[in-house]
C-alpha positions, 0 to 999 in steps of 0.5 A, a space after each residue: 774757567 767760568 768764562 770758557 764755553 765748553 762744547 763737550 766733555 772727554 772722560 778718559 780717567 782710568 786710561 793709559 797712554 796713548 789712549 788719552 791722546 788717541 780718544 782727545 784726537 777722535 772727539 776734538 776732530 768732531 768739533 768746530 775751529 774754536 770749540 773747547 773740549 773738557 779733557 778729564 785724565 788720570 794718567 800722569 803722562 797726560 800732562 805732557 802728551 796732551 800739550 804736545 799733541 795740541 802744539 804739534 796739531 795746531 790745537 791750544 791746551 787753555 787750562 790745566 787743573 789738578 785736584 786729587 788724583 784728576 787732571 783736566 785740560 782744556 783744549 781749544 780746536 786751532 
């Protein structure tokens, strides 16, 4: 993850679906073709709406990490 510049950072821990879609959508529309936003979740239904989203909106999810209960995306605006 070191070498991938993150633009701004996305706090929807604690939301549920669809919200972490909803506000992922918002804040990427504010970025520039190519940025990176750092997507932080814990509702386990992230893992498979955020991807989704991102292929159906010509947007890439770069990165998944787990750890204790949090999810982080990184998801390339396309």
């Amino acid at each position: 993850m070191s070498d991938i510049a993150v633009k701004d950072t996305l706090d929807v821990r604690g939301m549920a679906c669809p919200m972490p879609v909803v506000k992922t959508k918002l804040a990427i529309g504010k970025l520039e073709t190519g940025d990176v936003l750092r997507v932080l979740a814990t509702d386990r239904g992230a893992l498979k709406d955020i991807p989704a989203w991102a292929e159906a909106t010509g947007n890439t999810v770069v990165s998944t990490d787990q750890r204790e209960g949090e999810i982080e995306f990184l998801v390339e605006k396309g």
